[in-house]
Structures are given as structure tokens and as C-alpha cells.
C-alpha positions as CSV (number, residue, x, y, z in Angstrom):
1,X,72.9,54.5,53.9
2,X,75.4,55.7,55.8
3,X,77.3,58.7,57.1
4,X,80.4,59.8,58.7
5,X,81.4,60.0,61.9
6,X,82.2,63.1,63.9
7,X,85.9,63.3,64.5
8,X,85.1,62.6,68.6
9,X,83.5,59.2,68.1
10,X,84.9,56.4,68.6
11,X,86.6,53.7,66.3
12,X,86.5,49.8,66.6
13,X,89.4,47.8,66.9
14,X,89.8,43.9,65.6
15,X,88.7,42.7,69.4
16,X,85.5,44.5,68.8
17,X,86.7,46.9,71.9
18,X,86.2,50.7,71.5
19,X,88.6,52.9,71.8
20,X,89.1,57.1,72.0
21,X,90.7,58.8,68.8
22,X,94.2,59.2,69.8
23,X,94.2,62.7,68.5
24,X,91.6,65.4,67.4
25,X,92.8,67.9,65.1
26,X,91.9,71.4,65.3
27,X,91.4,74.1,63.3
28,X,94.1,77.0,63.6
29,X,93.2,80.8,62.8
30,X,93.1,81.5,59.1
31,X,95.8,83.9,59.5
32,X,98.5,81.8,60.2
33,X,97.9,80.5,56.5
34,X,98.2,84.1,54.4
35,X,101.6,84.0,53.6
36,X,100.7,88.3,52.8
37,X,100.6,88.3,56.9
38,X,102.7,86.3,57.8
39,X,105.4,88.7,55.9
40,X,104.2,91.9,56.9
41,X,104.3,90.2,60.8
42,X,107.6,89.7,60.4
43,X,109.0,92.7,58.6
44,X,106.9,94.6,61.9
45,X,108.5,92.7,64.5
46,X,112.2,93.1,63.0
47,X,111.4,97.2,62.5
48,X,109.7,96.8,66.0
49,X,106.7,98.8,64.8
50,X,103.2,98.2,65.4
51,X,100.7,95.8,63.5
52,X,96.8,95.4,63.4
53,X,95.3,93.2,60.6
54,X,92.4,91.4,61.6
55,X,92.3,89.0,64.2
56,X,96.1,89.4,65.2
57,X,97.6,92.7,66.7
58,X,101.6,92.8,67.2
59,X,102.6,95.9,69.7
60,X,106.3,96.4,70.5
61,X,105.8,98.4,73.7
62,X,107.6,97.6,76.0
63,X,108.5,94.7,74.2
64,X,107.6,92.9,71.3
65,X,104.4,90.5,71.5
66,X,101.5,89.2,69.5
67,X,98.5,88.5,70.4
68,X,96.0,86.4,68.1
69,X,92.4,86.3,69.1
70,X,89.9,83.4,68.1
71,X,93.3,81.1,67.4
72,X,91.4,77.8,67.4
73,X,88.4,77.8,64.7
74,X,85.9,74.9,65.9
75,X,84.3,75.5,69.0
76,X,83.7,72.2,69.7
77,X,87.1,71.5,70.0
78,X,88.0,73.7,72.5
79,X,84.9,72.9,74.7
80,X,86.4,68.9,74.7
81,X,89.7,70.4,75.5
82,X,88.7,72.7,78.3
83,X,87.0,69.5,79.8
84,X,90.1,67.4,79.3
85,X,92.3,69.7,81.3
86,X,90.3,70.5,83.9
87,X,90.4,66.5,84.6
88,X,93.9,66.7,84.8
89,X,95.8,66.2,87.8
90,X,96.6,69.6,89.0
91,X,100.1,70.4,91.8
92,X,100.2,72.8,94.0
93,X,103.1,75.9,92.9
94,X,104.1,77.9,95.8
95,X,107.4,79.3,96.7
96,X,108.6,83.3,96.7
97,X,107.7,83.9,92.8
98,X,104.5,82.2,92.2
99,X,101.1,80.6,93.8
100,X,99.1,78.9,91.4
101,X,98.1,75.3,90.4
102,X,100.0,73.4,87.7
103,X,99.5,70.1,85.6
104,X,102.5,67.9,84.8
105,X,104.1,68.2,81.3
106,X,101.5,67.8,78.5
107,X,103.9,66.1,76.3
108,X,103.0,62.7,76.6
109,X,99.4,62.9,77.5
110,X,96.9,60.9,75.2
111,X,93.6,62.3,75.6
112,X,92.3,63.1,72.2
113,X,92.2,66.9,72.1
114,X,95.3,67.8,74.2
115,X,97.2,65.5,72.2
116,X,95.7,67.3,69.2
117,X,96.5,70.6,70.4
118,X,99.9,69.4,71.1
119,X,100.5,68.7,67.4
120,X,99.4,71.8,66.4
121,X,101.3,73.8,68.2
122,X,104.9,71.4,67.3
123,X,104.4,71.4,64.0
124,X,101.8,74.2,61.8
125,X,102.5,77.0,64.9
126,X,106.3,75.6,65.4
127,X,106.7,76.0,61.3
128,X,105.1,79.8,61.2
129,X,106.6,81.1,64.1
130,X,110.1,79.9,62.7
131,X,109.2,82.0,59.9
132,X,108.6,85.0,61.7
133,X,111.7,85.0,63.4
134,X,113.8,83.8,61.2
135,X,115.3,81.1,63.5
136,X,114.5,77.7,63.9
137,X,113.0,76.6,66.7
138,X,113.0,72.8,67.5
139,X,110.4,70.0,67.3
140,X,110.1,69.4,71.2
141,X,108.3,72.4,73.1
142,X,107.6,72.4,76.7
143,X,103.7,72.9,77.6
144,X,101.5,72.4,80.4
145,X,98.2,73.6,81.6
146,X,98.2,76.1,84.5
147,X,95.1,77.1,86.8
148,X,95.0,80.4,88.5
149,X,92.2,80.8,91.3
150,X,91.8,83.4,94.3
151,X,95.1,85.2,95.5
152,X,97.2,83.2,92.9
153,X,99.7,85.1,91.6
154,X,103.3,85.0,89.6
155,X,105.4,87.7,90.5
156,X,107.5,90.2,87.8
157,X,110.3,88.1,85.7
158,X,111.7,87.4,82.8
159,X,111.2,84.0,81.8
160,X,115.1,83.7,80.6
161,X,116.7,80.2,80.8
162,X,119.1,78.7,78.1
163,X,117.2,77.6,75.3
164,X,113.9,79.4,76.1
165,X,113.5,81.2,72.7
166,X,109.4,82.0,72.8
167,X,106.6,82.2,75.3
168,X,103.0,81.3,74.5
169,X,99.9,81.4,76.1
170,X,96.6,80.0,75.4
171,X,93.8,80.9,77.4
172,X,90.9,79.1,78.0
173,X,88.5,81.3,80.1
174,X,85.1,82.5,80.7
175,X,84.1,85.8,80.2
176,X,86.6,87.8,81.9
177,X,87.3,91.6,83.3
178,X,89.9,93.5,84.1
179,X,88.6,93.4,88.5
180,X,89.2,89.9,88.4
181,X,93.2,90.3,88.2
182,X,95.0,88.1,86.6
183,X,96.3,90.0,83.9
184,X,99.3,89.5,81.8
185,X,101.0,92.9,83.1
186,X,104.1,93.8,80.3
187,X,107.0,96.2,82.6
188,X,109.6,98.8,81.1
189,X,113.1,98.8,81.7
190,X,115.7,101.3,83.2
191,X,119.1,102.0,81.7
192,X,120.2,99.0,83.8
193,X,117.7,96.3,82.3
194,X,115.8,96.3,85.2
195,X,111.8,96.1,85.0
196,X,110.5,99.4,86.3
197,X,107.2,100.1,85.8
198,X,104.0,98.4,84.5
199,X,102.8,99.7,80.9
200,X,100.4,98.0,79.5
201,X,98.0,95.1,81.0
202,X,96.4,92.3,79.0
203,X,93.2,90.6,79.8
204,X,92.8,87.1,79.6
205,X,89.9,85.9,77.1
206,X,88.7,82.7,75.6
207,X,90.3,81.2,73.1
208,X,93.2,83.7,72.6
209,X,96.8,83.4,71.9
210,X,99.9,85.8,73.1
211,X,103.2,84.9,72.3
212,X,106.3,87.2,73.1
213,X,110.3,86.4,72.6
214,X,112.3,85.6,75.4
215,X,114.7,88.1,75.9
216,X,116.8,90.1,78.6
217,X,114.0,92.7,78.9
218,X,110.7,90.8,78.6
219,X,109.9,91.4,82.4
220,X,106.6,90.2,82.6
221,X,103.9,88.9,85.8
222,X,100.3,87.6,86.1
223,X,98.9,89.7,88.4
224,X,96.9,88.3,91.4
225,X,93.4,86.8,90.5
226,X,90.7,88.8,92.6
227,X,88.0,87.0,91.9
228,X,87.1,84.2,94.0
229,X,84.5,82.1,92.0
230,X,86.6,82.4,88.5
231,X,89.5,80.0,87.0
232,X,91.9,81.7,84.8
233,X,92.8,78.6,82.8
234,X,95.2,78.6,79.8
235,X,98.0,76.2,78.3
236,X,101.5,77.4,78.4
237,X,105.2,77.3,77.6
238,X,108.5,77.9,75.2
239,X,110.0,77.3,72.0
240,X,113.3,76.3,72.1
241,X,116.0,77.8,69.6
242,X,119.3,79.3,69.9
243,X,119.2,81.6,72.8
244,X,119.9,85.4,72.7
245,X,123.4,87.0,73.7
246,X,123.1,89.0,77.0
247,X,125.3,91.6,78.8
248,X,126.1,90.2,81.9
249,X,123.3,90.9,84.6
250,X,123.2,94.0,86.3
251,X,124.3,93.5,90.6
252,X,122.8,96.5,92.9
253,X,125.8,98.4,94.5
254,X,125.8,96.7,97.9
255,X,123.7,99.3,101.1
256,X,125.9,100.8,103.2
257,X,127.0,99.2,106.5
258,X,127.2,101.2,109.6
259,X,129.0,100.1,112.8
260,X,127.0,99.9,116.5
261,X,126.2,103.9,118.1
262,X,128.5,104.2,121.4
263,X,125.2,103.9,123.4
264,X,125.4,102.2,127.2
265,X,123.3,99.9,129.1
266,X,120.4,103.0,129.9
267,X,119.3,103.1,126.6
268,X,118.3,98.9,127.3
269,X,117.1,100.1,130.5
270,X,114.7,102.4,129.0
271,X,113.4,100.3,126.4
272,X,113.8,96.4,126.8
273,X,111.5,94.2,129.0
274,X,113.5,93.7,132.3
275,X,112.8,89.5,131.6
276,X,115.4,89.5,129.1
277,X,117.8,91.8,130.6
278,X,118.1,89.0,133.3
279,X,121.4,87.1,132.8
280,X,120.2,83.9,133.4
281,X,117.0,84.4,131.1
282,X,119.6,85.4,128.2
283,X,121.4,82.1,128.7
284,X,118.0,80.2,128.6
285,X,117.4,82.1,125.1
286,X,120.9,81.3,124.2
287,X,120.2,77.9,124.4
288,X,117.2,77.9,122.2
289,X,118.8,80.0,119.8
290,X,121.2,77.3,119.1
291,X,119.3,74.6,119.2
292,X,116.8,75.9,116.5
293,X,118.9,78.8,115.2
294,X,115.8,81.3,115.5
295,X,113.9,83.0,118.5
296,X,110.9,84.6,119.0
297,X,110.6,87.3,121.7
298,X,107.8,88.3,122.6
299,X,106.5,91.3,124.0
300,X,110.2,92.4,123.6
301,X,109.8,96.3,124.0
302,X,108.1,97.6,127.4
303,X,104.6,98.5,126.8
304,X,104.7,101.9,126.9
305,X,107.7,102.2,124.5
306,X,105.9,100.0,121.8
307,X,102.5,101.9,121.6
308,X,104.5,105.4,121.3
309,X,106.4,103.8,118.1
310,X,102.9,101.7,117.2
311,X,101.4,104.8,116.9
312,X,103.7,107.1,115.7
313,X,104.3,105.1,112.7
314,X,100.6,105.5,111.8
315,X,100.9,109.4,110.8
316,X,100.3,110.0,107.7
317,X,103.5,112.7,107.8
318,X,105.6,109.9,107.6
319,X,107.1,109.7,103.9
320,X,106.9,106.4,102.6
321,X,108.7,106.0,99.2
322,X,108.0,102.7,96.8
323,X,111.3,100.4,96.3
324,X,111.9,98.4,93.7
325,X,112.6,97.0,91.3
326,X,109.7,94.7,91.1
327,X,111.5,91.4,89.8
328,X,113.6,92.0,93.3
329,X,111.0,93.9,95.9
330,X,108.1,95.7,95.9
331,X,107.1,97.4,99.1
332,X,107.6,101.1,100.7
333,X,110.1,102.5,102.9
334,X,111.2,105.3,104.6
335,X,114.2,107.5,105.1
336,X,115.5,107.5,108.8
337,X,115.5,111.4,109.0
338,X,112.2,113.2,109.9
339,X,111.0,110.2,111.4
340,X,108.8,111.0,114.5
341,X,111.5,111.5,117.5
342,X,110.2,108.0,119.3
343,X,110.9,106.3,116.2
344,X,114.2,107.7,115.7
345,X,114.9,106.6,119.1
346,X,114.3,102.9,118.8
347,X,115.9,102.7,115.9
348,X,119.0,104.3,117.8
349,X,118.4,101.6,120.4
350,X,118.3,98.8,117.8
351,X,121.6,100.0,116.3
352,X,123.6,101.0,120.0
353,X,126.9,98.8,121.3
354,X,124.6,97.8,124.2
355,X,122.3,96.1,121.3
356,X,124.6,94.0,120.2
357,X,125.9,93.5,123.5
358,X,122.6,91.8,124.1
359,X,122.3,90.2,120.7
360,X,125.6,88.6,121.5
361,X,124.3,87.2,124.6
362,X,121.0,85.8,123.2
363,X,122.9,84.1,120.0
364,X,126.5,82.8,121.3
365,X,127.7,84.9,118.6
366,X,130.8,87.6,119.1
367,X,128.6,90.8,117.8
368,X,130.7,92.3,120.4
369,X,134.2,92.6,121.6
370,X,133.2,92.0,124.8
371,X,131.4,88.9,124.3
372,X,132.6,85.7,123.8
373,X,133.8,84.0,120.8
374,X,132.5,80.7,120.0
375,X,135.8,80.4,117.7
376,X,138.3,80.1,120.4
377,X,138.7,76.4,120.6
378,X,139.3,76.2,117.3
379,X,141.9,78.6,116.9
380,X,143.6,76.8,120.5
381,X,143.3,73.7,118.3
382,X,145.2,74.9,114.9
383,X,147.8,76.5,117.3
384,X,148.0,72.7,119.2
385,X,148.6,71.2,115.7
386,X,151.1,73.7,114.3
387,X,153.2,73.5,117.4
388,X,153.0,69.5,117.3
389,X,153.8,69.6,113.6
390,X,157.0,72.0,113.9
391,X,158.3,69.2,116.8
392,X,158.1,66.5,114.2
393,X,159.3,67.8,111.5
394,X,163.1,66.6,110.5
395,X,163.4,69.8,108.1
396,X,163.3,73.0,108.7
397,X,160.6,74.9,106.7
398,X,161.3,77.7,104.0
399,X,160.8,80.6,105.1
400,X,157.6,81.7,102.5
401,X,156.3,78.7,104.1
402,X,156.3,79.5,108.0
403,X,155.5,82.9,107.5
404,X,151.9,83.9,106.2
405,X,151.3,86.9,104.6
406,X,149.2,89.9,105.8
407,X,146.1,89.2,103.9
408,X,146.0,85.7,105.0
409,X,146.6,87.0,109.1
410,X,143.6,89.7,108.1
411,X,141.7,87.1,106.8
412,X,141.5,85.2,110.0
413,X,140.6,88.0,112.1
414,X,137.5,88.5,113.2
415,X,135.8,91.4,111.5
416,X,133.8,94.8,113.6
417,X,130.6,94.1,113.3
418,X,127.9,96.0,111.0
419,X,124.5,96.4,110.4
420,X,122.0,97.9,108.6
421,X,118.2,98.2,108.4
422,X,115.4,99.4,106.8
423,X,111.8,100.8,107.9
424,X,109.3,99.2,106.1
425,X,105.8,99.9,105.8
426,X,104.1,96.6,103.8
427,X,100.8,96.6,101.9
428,X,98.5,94.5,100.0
429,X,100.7,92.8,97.0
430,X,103.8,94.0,98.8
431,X,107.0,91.3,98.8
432,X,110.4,90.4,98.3
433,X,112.4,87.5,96.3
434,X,115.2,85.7,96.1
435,X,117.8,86.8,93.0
436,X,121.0,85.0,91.5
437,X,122.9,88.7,92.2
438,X,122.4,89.4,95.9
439,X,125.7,88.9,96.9
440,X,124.7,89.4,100.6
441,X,122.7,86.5,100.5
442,X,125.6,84.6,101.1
443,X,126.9,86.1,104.0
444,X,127.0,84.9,107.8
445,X,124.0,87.6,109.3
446,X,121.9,87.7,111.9
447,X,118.1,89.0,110.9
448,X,116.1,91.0,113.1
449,X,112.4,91.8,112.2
450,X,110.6,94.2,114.7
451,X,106.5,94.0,114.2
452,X,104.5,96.8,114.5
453,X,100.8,97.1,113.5
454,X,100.1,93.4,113.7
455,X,97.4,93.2,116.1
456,X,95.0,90.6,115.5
457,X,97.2,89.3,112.9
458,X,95.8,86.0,111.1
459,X,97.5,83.4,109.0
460,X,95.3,84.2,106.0
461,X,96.4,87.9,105.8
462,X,100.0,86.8,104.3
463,X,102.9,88.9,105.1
464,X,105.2,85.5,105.9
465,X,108.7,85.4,106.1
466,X,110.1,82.0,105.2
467,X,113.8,81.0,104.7
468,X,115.5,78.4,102.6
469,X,119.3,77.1,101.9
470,X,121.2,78.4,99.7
471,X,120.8,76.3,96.3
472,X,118.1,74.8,97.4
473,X,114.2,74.9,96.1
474,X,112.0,73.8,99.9
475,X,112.0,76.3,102.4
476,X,113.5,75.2,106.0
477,X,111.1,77.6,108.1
478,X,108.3,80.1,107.7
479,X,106.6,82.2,110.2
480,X,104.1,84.8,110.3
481,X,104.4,88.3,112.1
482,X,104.5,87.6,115.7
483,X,104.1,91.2,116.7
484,X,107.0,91.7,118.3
485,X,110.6,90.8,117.1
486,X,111.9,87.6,116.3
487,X,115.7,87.7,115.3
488,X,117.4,84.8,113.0
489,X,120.9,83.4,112.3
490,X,120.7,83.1,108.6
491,X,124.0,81.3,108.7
492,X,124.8,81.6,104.7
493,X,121.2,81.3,103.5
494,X,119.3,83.0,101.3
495,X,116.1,84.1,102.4
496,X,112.5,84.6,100.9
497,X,109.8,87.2,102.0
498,X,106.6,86.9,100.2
499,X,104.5,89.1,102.2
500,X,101.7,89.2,99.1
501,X,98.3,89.1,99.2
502,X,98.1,91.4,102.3
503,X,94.3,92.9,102.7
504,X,94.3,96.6,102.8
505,X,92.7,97.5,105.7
506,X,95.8,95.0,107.1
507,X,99.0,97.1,106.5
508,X,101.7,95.8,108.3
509,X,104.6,98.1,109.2
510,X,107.9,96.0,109.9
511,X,111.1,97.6,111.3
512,X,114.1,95.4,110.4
513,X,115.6,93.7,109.7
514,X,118.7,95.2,111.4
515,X,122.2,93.5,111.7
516,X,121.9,92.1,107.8
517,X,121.1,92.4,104.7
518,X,117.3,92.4,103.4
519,X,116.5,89.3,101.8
520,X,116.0,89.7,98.6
């Protein structure tokens, strides 16, 4: 007598070898098959209204997404499939926008019941959702398996690259609650596009699929995971079709610059340790600085100075005010007036001709028309090699070509020196990222963070700053806060501050940076 085989045994080849099935097909949800739902899914998300039948619910606030609960029918299956994945060969993600752990593209893998959950997405799930939106979507998806553990997170975006059509997630967790973060927070937009505030928060359960349309408003994060014996595990990725028309992205109107206060050498007198007001200390720094194009100073204010300001900036009468928008920055800030009076006064200090006086001594660079400028041999050069090429030459040159016009003269001239700063008061989930629009970004500047309330500071806290090249993905330096100040020739780069997963009994209050733009 015999029987059949459960689909997860194993088959015998000619060599009387055994080998795994190559593919283990699952059971989708029912719904996907009643062509009654499907239809009355897609006449909801074209009229953007909401939709409950069953096991799917379709909500268009603040954007449109589905969500279909018990999407795989055997259990068994997804029991194997958990198991496969978690044997997978997981890569650290870290930069500005994300911390989490990520496998490499599922495409090609061969285990039995990734490859079948692979098939079933690219074709019966590639095939409805085509229906639903009325586009086609093509046969090729991207899809990998993504792990989530204690203080992982992936900041606000919008998932928007060319040919992205529609996100999907499949989670595959254990019984899950809203404490243990790692929601799917949904944002609203502003009249500019711009994600504004979280509305609605999703919590990851087993076996359940959400799918949403990549669009210019489908701003969207995983908040940080809180628990730290849980594994928010789930298989993800796009559809690819025909990507939707845009209006062009929306650029911040540029802060407004302010030239140095006409403050002397007393107000350094005051306020500065005397080491680096010695001459041949400054040349010392000077050195460093260009050798490593950063220095740290510490203990940079006299004592006295820097527990009046320490202090003062712990009052609770101080406004701080949330800045955003949260695909950009998230952190608090305050305005300069009705600050406490020491706290007005450093900042007058930080911003005085004396300042960057001193900046220009520590960095070699011409902050100041007093200093000097490390551009002079050059220009003596390109004088040298116009004068030796007007000797040579057997014609005389037109006259369009010897003179050069105005904008080109301006354009060589050295240009006053601004700055401007911010007062920033960080917190836990607090950062900042790097965007395509920040124009500043790719400017000469020089950085200046001031630290206050970082006693006792330790690595594990967060609140790094770390920089990287323009156009480039690996960061070239990261530090933590020192507690004092620690100024930075950014040179043209952009530059990332990720000051995250900051306890809360751990605020950390930074003044700066001064002298350049914020990074975004």
C-alpha cells in the first residue's frame, strides 16, 4: 500500500542520491481569488475610499495601502520558511537612514520555501496586483529578507526610485505589541510634499501582508524596535512598472547668513582658555587641522563660563520648538531671543570678528581680512603665467579677450565671510540626514559643534556626527560628543548626523554648528 508524500520530503534521483524539492508551493489567501474583491479593491483604491471585507482592509489615509492578514494559508509552510531565512546570511545596514540587518537578494536562492514564496509573489500576487492597478508590473521583483532587533531603525522616506511602482511587506513575527517599536509609521504631507506628521501606526503581525504604491507622498519609517529579546522579521521589496510623474522636488529656501558682530579681542579674553589664545599653541592646532582637516578642543571655554551656559540651558523656560520635516531632521531648537543672558552672550562670542579671527588662525583659512590667505601663491602664479604668455605672444589679443568682464573679476574675489548657527537641544530618536536638495551641502564651510550636557557621555548613548564625500556611500569620519567643541573643514562634503537612539534621561544639548550650514 502506499501513500503520498508530504510536499517537504525528499525525491530520489537516478544516482539513488536525495535531494531537497527545489520549490514548495504555498497557499495564497482566498481572497486574492474572488474576482467580486478583487473589483471592488480596485474601484476603492482609484476613488481613494476605504475598504474592509474580510481578511483585507484598504485605508487611503494618508495614503493608499492594503493590508491582508493570514496571506499564506498552510502553516506549515511558513514555519519552514521562517526557519530558512533566519539561516540566511544576514549584512549589517547602517548609514544616516537606516540600522538594521539585511540578507542578499532572494532572487536566486534555492531553498525550497523561499524559492516557493518567490514564485508566488512573481507570478499569482504579480498577476492580481496588476489588476488592481491597472498597470503592468514586470516579471522580475526585487525581495529580500530584512531583520530588525534592539535600536534598529529606518528613518521617514519615500521609497521613490525609477521603476519602483509598489512596496510589499511580509512579516513573519511572533506575537507582537505596539511597546516593542517597530511599527510601520504612515506620515501626512504639507502643501510642499513634505512628510509632516505621523497618522496612523501599523503593527507588525505574523503572517501578514501590506502593500502601498510608490508615490511622491508615500513618506513612510519603521520606527525603532524597543524590545531587546524580539526579531521583527519580514520579506520585502517593489514591483516594478512604469513610474509615476512627479513635480519637481520641493528645495527649502536657503537660512539666512549673517556676517561676524564688530566684537574685539576682550570678548576672547573673557571666555576662551588662555592655552589657545597663545600664538604658538594656535600654530600647533593649525598644523593638525591640516593635516587631518578636523580638531577637537577640549575644555575650549574657561570653566566658569561653561557651567553658567551648562546650566542655564537646563531651564525649563527655555522654548524649545520641534524642526522638521522628518525625512530631513527631527530634533528641537530654539530661537536666539529670550535666551538666558549667558547664553546670549556666548553665542555673541561664537559669532564676533575676534572669532573668526581665531578660527582663521586654528584652520589656515582667510575667515578674516586680517588673516592670511592660503590662495596667494596661486594667484602670484596665474599673474607669472599671464605676464609670460603676453611676452610670447606674436599677435596682439582682441580686446574681448584681454579684458574680463565684471562677473568673472567678482568671481575671483574672495567673498566676506558668513555664518550661521543653530541652538539645538537633542533627544532620544532625535537626527538629521543627508538630502539630494541641500544645496549648502556643497559648499566650502567650516563646522563648529559646541557640547553642552554631555558629561559622562558613552558611545552606546548615540548622538554621533559622522561625515562623508559628497557622492559617496562610506563615511570618512565619525565622532561622538566630546563635550566641548570640535570644529571641521567640510571642504565640499556632505555631512550626516544620526544622533538616534539617544536614552532619555541622556539629552544632549549641542550649540552649533556655527560658520555653516546644518548638515542635513
Amino acid at each position: 500500500m502506499t501513500s503520498k508524500r508530504r510536499k517537504n520530503d525528499t525525491e530520489t534521483v537516478g544516482t539513488g542520491k536525495k535531494k531537497d524539492k527545489r520549490e514548495e508551493t504555498p497557499k495564497i489567501s482566498e481572497i486574492t481569488e474572488d474576482t467580486d474583491v478583487r473589483d471592488r479593491v480596485k474601484v476603492a483604491w482609484l476613488k481613494k475610499e476605504h475598504l474592509s471585507h474580510g481578511s483585507i482592509e484598504l485605508d487611503c489615509r494618508p495614503f493608499p495601502h492594503c493590508v491582508i492578514k493570514n496571506f499564506i494559508r498552510n502553516e506549515g509552510f511558513l514555519e519552514n520558511l521562517e526557519k530558512e531565512l533566519l539561516d540566511l546570511n544576514f549584512h549589517e545596514k547602517s548609514n544616516d537612514l537606516y540600522k538594521f540587518k539585511q540578507s542578499d537578494d532572494l532572487k536566486k536562492r534555492k531553498e525550497a520555501h523561499i524559492a516557493g514564496l518567490r514564485a508566488v509573489l512573481f507570478e499569482r500576487f504579480r498577476l492580481w496586483l496588476s489588476s488592481v492597478f491597472a498597470v503592468e508590473l514586470e516579471p522580475v521583483v526585487d525581495v529580500s529578507c530584512a531583520k530588525y532587533e534592539y535600536t534598529d531603525v529606518l528613518l521617514c522616506h519615500d521609497d521613490e526610485l525609477e521603476g519602483r511602482r509598489i512596496a510589499f511587506i511580509l512579516y513573519l513575527v511572533r506575537p507582537w505589541e505596539s511597546s516593542d517599536g517597530g511599527t510601520l509609521d504612515l506620515y501626512s504631507v504639507d502643501g510642499n510634499n513634505q512628510p509632516k506628521d505621523i497618522v496612523k501606526s501599523l503593527v507588525p503581525s505574523w503572517n501578514t501582508l501590506i502593500f502601498f504604491e510608490v508615490s511622491p507622498v508615500s513618506f513612510h519609517q519603521v520606527a525603532e524596535v524597543l524590545s531587546k529579546d524580539k526579531c521583527r522579521l519580514s520579506v520585502s521589496g517593489w514591483f516594478h512598472g512604469r513610474s509615476l510623474e512627479r513635480l519637481p522636488r520641493y528645495i527649502e529656501p536657503a537660512a539666512p547668513r549673517s556676517p561676524h558682530l564688530p566684537r574685539d579681542e576682550e570678548l576672547l579674553l573673557e571666555w576662551i582658555n588662555p592655552i589657545y589664545l597663545d600664538v604658538a599653541y594656535q600654530a600647533q592646532v593649525q598644523e593638525e587641522f591640516e593635516e587631518s582637516s578636523e580638531i577637537l578642543l577640549k575644555n575650549f571655554l574657561k570653566e566658569d563660563k561653561f557651567e553658567q551656559v551648562n546650566e542655564a540651558l537646563k531651564q525649563s523656560e527655555i522654548q524649545w520648538v520641534k524642526r522638521g520635516p522628518p525625512n530631513k531632521r527631527s530634533y528641537r531648537w530654539a530661537e536666539q531671543q529670550g535666551l538666558p543672558p549667558c547664553v546670549s552672550a556666548c553665542w555673541e562670542l561664537l559669532s564676533s570678528e575676534a572669532f573668526f579671527l581665531l578660527l582663521s588662525n586654528f584652520t589656515g583659512l582667510k575667515l578674516h581680512f586680517m588673516a592670511a590667505g592660503d590662495d596667494t601663491d596661486e594667484e602670484e602664479e596665474e599673474k607669472d603665467e599671464e605676464r609670460a604668455a603676453g611676452s610670447t605672444d606674436p599677435e596682439p589679443r582682441a580686446a574681448p579677450e584681454r579684458q574680463k568682464s565684471e562677473q568673472e573679476k567678482s568671481a575671483k574675489e574672495p567673498s566676506t565671510p558668513l555664518c550661521r548657527g543653530e541652538l539645538r537641544c537633542w533627544g532620544h530618536g532625535d537626527y538629521t540626514l543627508i538630502h539630494d536638495t541641500n544645496v549648502d551641502s556643497m559648499e566650502f564651510a567650516l563646522d563648529l559643534l559646541l557640547y553642552f550636557g554631555c558629561e559622562g557621555w558613552q558611545a552606546d548613548f548615540g548622538g554621533f556626527t559622522s561625515y562623508i564625500a559628497s557622492g559617496e556611500d562610506e563615511e570618512l569620519q565619525s565622532h561622538d560628543p566630546p563635550g566641548r567643541i570640535a570644529p571641521w573643514r567640510q571642504a565640499g562634503w556632505g555631512a550626516r548626523r544620526t544622533p538616534g537612539r539617544i536614552p532619555e534621561a541622556s539629552p544632549r544639548r549641542a550649540l552649533g554648528p556655527l560658520g555653516s550650514p546644518a548638515p542635513p
